[in-house]
N, C-alpha and C positions, 0 to 999 in steps of 0.2 A: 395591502395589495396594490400593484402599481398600475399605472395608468396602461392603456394599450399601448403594443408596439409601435415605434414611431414616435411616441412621444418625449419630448427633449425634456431633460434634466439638469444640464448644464450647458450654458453658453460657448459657442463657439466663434469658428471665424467663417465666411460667407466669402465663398470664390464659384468663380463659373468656370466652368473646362469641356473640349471638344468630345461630343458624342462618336462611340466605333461605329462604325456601317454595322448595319444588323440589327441595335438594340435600340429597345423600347423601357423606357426608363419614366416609374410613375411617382410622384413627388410622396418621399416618406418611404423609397428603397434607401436600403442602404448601398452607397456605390464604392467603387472602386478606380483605379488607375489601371490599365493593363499594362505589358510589359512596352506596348508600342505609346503608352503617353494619353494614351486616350479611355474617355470614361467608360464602364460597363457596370451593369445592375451586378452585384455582387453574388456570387456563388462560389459554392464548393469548388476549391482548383487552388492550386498553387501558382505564385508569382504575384500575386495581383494585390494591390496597395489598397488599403483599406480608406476610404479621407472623407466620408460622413455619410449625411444621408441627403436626397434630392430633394429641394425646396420648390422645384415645379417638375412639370411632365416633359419630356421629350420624345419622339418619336422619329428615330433615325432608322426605322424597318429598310428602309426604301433610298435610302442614302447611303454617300461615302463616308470612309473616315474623317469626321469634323465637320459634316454637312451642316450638323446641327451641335449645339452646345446646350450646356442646363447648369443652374447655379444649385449650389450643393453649398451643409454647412457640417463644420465640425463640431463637438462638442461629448455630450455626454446624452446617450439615448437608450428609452427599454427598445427591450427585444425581447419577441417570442425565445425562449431557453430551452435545450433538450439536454440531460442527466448534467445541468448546473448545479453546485450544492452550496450553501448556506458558509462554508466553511471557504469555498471558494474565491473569496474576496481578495480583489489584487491578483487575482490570476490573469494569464491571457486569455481572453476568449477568442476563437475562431469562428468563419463562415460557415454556418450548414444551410444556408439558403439569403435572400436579400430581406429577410424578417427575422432569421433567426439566427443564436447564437450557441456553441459547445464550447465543452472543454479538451474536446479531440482535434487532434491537429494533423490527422493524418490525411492527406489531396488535399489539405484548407491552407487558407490565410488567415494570417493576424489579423482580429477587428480591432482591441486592446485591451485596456483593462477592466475586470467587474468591479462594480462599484457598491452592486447592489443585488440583493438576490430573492423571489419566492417562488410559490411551485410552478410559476408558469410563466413568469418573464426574469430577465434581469437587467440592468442597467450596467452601458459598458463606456467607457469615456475612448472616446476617438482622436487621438491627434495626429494628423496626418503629415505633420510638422517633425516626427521625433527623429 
């Protein structure tokens, strides 16, 4: 069984980027790029660049676009999994939330690949690089 969501698997690369106005971003989401450059806590939606998880908290509720930044790393992390399967390895996985991962791709983004799978997490390598 794997460890809780959030927890890293594989090493990655450690970069900071400008917080959207609006969002509240808590260290061990997995984040995103939006189509404007700037980070957002990851959800269901198309467009939106998958590039790791957050390595601290940010809080840009009450700010503009880029008021605030947070440093985020790449790498390889579980994730909460819904109808993941065993067989699924080297698949894409997709967003179904900032914890969790599918293998539906339908209003989602690419998170990347599984790596690893059991009934309740899997492990999915992020390169935000590709």
């Amino acid at each position: 069984m794997m460890e809780r969501a959030g927890n890293q698997k594989v090493s990655g690369i450690q970069m900071n980027a400008p917080v959207a106005a609006g969002e509240f971003i808590k260290k061990t989401d997995m984040v995103a790029l939006n189509q404007e450059g700037y980070l957002v806590k990851a959800a269901k939606a198309e467009g939106l660049r998958v590039v790791g998880i957050a390595t601290d908290n940010a809080d840009n509720r009450m700010g503009t676009d880029g008021a605030e930044a947070v440093s985020f790393t790449s790498g390889g992390f579980v994730f909460n999994q819904e109808g993941i399967k065993e067989t699924d390895l080297m698949r894409t996985a997709y967003i179904k939330d900032a914890a969790t991962v599918t293998t539906s791709s339908v209003g989602s983004s690419v998170v990347g690949k599984i790596m690893e799978v059991d009934a309740t997490c899997a492990a999915v390598l992020i390169q935000p690089y590709r």
